[in-house]
N, C-alpha and C positions, 0 to 999 in steps of 0.2 A: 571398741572398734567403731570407727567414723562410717556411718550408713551412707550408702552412692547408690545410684541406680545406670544402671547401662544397658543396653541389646545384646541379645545374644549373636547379633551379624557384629556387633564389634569385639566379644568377646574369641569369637573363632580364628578372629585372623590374629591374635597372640599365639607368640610363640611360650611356651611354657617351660622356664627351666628349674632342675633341682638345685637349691643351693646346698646343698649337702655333698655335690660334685661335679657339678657344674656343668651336668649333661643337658642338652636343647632336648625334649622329650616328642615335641612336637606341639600343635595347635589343635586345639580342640575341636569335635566332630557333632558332641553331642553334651547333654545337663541330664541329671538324675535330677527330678524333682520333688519335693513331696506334696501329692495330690491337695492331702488335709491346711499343710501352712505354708504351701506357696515357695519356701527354701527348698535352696540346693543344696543336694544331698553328696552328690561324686561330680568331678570335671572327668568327662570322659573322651580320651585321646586312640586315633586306630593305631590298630598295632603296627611291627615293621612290617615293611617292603607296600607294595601297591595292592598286593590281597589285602593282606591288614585291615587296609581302611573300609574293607567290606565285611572282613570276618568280626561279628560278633565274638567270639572267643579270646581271640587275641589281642583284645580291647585293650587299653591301658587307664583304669578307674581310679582317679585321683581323691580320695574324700576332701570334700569341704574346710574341714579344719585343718588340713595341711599346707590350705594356700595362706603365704604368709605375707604378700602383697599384688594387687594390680596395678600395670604401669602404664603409661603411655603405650610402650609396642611390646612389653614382655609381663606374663604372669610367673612369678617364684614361687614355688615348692617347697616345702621341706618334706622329704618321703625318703624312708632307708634306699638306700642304692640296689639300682636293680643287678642282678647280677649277667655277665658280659654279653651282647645278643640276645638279651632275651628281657619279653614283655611280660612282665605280671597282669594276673586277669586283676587282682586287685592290690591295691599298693599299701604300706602304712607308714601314719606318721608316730608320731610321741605321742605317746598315751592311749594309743590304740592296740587290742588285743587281738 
């Protein structure tokens, strides 16, 4: 994977979609990171509606290995499909248990 360095003011204003089905999940709010080496661990997006974006709970936790590229205006996903209305506290890709 080709190393880049960005902000996290420019990573927020992507919109992040699943290519697995093509839903716009939303733009990110906040980064899991690990204290020790510095990676990011989750992309993490609020949940629906206008609470969401304040509910801790309803969060939508993308892990790291799931994002499958960054783009100019959009980040892609791959993460199983969430099921219809509703936000996973945490998400999974392939090869995750």
């Amino acid at each position: 994977m080709k190393k880049f360095h960005t902000y996290f003011s420019t990573l927020k204003n992507k919109e992040v979609v699943n290519v697995r089905d093509g839903n716009a999940l939303g733009c990110i709010c906040d980064l899991e990171i690990d204290p020790c080496s510095g990676q990011i661990l989750r992309l993490i997006l609020p949940g629906e509606g206008f609470a969401g974006y304040f509910s801790a709970k309803k969060r939508l936790m993308i892990p790291w290995p799931c994002v499958e590229r960054i783009g100019d205006d959009v980040i892609l996903v791959r993460i199983d499909p969430l099921p219809e209305g509703k936000h996973e506290e945490k998400c999974r890709c392939d090869g995750e248990k």
